[in-house]
N, C-alpha and C positions, 0 to 999 in steps of 0.2 A: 442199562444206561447208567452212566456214573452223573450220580450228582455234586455239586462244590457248594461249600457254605460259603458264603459272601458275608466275609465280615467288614464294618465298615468303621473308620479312624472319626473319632468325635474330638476337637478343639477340646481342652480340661480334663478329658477322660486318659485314663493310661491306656497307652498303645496296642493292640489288640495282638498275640503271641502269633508269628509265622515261621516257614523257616524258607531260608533261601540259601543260595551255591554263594560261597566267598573267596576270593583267591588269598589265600592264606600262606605263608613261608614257601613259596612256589608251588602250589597246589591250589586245586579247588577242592574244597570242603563244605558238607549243609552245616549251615548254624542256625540257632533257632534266637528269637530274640530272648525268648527264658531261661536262655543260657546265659547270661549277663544280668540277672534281677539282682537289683540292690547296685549295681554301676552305673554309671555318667556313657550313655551311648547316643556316637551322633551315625545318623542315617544317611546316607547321600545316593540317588537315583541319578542313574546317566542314562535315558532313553538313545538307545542305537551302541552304545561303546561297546567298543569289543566286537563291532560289524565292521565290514567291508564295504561301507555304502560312497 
C-alpha cells in the first residue's frame, strides 16, 4: 500500500514545498515550489480548468 504524507499550509508559516505539472512556453512541465526560494511567487488554483465539464 502506498502511503501519502499530508502536509498542511499554516496562515504565517512558509508554505510547505510541493511539486506540481505547469504549462510552461507551450509544455507541461513539474515544478517544485523550492525551485523559486528567495522569489516573489503568486499561486493560483482553478478547480475544473482545463476539463470539459
Amino acid at each position: 500500500m502506498c502511503e501519502e504524507k499530508l502536509t498542511v499550509a499554516k496562515v504565517g508559516k512558509p508554505a510547505p514545498d510541493f511539486e506540481a505539472s505547469a504549462f510552461i512556453n507551450g509544455e507541461f512541465k513539474k515544478v517544485k515550489l523550492s525551485d523559486y526560494r528567495g522569489k516573489w511567487v503568486v499561486l493560483c488554483f482553478y478547480p475544473s480548468d482545463y476539463t470539459f465539464v
